[in-house]
C-alpha positions in Angstrom: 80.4 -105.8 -112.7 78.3 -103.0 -112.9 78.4 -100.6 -116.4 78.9 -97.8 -114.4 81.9 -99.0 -111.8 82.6 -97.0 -108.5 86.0 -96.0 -108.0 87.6 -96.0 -104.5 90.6 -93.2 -103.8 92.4 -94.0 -101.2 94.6 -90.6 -100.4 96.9 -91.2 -97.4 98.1 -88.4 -95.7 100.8 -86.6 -92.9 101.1 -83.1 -92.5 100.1 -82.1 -95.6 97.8 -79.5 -95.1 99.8 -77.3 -97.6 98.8 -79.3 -100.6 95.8 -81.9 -99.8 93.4 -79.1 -100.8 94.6 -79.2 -104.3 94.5 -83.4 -104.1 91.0 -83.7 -103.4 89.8 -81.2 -105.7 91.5 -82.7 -108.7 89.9 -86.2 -107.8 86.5 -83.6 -107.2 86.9 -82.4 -111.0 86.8 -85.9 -112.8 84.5 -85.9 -115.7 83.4 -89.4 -114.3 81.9 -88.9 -111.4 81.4 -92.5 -110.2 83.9 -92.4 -107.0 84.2 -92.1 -103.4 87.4 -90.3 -101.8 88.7 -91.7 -99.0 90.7 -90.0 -97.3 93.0 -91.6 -94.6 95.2 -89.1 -92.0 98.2 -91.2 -90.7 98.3 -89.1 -87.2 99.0 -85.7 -88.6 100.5 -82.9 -86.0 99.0 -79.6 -88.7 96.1 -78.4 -89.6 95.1 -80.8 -92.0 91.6 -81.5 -90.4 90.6 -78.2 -90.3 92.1 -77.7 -93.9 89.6 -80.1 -94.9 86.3 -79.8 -92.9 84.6 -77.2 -95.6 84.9 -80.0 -98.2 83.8 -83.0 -96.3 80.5 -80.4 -95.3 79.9 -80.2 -99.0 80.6 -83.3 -100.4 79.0 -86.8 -99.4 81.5 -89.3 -101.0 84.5 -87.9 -98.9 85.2 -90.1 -95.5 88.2 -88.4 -93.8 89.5 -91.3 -91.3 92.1 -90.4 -88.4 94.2 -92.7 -87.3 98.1 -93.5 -85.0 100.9 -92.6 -87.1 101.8 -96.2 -89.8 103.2 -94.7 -92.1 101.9 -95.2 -95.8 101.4 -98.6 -96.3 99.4 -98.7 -92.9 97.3 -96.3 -93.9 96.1 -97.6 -97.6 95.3 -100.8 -96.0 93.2 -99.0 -93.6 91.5 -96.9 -96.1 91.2 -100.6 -98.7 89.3 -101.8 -95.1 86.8 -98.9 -95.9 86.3 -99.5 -99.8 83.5 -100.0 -101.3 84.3 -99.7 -105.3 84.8 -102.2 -108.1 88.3 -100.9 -108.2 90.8 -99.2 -105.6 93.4 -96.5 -106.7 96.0 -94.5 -104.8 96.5 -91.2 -104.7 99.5 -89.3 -102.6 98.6 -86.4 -100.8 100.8 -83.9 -102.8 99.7 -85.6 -105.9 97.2 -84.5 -108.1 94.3 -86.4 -111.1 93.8 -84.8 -114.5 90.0 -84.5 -114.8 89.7 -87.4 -117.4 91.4 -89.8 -115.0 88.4 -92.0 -114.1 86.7 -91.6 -117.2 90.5 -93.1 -119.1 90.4 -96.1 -116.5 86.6 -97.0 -117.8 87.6 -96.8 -121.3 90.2 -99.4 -120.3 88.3 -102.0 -117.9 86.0 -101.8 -121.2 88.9 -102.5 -123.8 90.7 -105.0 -121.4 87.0 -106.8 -120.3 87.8 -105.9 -116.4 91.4 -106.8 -115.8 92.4 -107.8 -112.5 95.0 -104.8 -112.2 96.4 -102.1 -114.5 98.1 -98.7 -114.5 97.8 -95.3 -116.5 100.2 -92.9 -117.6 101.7 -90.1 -115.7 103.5 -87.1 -115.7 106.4 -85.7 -112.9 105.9 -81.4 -112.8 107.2 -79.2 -110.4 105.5 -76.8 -108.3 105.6 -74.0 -110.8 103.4 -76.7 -113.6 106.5 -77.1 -115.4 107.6 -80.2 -116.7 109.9 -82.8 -115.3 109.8 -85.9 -117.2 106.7 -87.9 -119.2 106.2 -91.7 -118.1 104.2 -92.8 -120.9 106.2 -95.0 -123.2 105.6 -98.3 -121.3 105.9 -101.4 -124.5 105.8 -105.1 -123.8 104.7 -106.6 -120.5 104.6 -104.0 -117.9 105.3 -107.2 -115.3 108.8 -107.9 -117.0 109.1 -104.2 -117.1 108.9 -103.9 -113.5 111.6 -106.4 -112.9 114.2 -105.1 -115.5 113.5 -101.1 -115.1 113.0 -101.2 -111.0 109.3 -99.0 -109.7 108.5 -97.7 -113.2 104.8 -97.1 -111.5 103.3 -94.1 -109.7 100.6 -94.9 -107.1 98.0 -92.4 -108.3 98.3 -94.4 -112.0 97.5 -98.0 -110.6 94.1 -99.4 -110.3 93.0 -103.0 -108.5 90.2 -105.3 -108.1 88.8 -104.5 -104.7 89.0 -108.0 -103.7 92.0 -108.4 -104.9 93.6 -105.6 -102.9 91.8 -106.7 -100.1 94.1 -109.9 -100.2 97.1 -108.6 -101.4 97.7 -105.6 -98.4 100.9 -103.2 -98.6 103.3 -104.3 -96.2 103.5 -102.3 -92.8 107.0 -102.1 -91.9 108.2 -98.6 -91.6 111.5 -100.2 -92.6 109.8 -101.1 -96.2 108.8 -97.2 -96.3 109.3 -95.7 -99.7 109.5 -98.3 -101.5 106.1 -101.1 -100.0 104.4 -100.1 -103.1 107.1 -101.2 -105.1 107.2 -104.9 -103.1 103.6 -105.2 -103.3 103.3 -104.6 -107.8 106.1 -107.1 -107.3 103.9 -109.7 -105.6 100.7 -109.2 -107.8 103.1 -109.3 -111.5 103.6 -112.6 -109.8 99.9 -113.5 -109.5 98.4 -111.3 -112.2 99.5 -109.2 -115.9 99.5 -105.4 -115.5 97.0 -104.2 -118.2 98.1 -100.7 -119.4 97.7 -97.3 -121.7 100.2 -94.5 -122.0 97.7 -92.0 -121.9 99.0 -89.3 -119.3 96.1 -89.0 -116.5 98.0 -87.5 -113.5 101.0 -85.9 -111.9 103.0 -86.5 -109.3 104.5 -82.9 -108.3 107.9 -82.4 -107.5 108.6 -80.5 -104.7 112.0 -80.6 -102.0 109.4 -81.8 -98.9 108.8 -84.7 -100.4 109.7 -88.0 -98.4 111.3 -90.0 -101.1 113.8 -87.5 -102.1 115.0 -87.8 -98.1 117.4 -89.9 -98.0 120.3 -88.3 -95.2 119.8 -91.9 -93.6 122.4 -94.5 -95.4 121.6 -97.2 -93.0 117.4 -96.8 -93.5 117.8 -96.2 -97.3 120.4 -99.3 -97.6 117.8 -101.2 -95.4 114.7 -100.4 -97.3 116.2 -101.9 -100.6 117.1 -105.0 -98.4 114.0 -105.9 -97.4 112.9 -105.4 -101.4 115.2 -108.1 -101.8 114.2 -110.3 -99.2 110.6 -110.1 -99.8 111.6 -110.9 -103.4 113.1 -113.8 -102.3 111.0 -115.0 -100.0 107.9 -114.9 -102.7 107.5 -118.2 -103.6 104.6 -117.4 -106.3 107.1 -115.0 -107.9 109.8 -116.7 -107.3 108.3 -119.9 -109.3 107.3 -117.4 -112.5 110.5 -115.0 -112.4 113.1 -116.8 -110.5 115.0 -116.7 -114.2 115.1 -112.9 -113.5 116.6 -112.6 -110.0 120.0 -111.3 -111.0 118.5 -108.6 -112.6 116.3 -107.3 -110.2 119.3 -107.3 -107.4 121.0 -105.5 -109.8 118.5 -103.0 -110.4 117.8 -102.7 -107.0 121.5 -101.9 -106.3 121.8 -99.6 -109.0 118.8 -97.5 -107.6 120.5 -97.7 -104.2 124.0 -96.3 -105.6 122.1 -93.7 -107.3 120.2 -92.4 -103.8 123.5 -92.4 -101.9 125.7 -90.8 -104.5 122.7 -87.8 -104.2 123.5 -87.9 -100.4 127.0 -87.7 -101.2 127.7 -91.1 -99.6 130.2 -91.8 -102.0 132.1 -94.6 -100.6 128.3 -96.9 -99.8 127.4 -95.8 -103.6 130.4 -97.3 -105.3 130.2 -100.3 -103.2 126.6 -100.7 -104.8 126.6 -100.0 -108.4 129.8 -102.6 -108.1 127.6 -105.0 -106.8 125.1 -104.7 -109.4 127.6 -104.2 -112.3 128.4 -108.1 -110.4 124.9 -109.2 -110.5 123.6 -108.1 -114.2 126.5 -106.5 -116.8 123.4 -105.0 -118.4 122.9 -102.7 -115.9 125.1 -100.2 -117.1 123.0 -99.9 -120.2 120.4 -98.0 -117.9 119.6 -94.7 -117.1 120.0 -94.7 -113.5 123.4 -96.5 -113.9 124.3 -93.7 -116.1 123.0 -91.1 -113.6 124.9 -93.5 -110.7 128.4 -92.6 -112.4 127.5 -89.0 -112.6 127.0 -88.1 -108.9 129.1 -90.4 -107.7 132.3 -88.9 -110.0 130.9 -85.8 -109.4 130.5 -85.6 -113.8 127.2 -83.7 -113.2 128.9 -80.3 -111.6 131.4 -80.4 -115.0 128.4 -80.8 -117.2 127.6 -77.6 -115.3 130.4 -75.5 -115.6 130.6 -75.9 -119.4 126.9 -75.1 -119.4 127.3 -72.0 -117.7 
């Protein structure tokens, strides 16, 4: 590898013309400046083109790709096709880079002597800048992590071999959607260890629009964890190095999915689901979301409240 590596960022996008300004310019400001933006549009009905055309005139490392509607797993592969750096990252359209982002990720390939794979730090901040919640105390092996915590990772934080990437492609199933980055850190853990720092490098921003707080579809969400599963179980490279861990992960997986459909007030489907991951793994109600699971579902969150008010 090169001493000075190029970074791919792959920004997938659908009608986001609202915030993808903000997006580019934040991978723009990096203080390393070894990178090329690639920016993918999934088949978007705005303005998002025309949002974009004054930076694409001024800037020669953006390539803005159009392409049928995928959804987001369709469309990272189709931007990793296009790649031409040492490493690929992701980067959501609504998301946004702290301007030492790049030059964090070369102080790690140079601690780490060019890991295959490995994630920075983020941060979760609503519209206004102010703070939802600090993901930087990752400890131990991120891989095992991934397995007993559920999709601990954000997109924008995670950083792969280009050939690596270019073998290991998201899944396109819409039926996967919201959660095929998820299966796929699954499926590399397997091959590969997650190097990592807890240095906090970007943000995702938290905002109602975006698509995975929209979950008004039971049978879609309930499906989408599913196919987690099956993929999981149908890996036989993980399968052979984690197999140990499979309760666990169902029952994380369940416990996320009571969690979604208690917020959509499915009450009834919730219940059924945090049962059946109390069944898989006991443990499970040590964790947060089980915690948060119990709360919406018993409605405990409106009489926290009330004695608040």
């Amino acid at each position: 590898m090169e001493n000075a590596p190029l970074f791919s960022v792959i920004i997938p996008t659908y009608n986001r013309a609202e915030f993808i300004t903000r997006t580019v310019n934040s991978v723009l400001s990096q203080t390393y400046k070894s990178f090329e933006i690639i920016i993918v549009d999934d088949g978007s009905t705005d303005n998002t083109e025309n949002i974009l055309e004054p930076l694409l005139k001024q800037h020669s490392n953006i390539s803005y790709l159009k392409k049928n509607n995928q959804e987001r797993g369709a469309a990272r592969n189709f931007g990793t096709y296009h790649a031409k750096g040492d490493y690929v990252t992701f980067l959501d359209s609504d998301d946004i880079l702290y301007p030492q982002h790049l030059q964090e990720a070369i102080y790690l390939i140079r601690e780490k002597k060019s890991p295959e794979l490995f994630h920075l730090a983020y941060e979760i901040v609503r519209t206004d800048g102010s703070l939802v919640k600090k993901c930087n105390n990752r400890s131990g092996s991120l891989n095992i992590n991934l397995i007993r915590f559920g999709n601990i990772l954000g997109c924008m934080g995670i950083f792969i071999r280009r050939e690596i990437v270019a073998e290991n492609l998201f899944v396109e199933d819409r039926e996967l959607s919201g959660s095929e980055d998820y299966e796929l850190w699954l499926r590399l853990a397997a091959q590969y260890e997650f190097a990592y720092a807890n240095t906090i490098t970007s943000a995702i921003i938290h905002h109602p629009s975006r698509s995975v707080l929209e979950v008004s579809q039971k049978n879609a969400l309930i499906k989408r964890v599913e196919k987690v599963l099956w993929h999981v179980k149908n890996n036989q490279r993980f399968q052979k190095k984690y197999s140990k861990y499979n309760s666990r992960i169902y029952a994380v997986n369940y416990c996320y999915l009571s969690l979604h459909l208690g917020l959509a007030h499915y009450r009834k489907a919730a219940i059924h689901y945090l049962f059946l991951s109390v069944r898989e793994d006991a443990m499970v109600v040590f964790s947060r979301n089980f915690l948060a699971a119990l709360k919406y579902i018993f409605g405990l969150h409106k009489v926290r409240g009330r004695f608040r008010s």
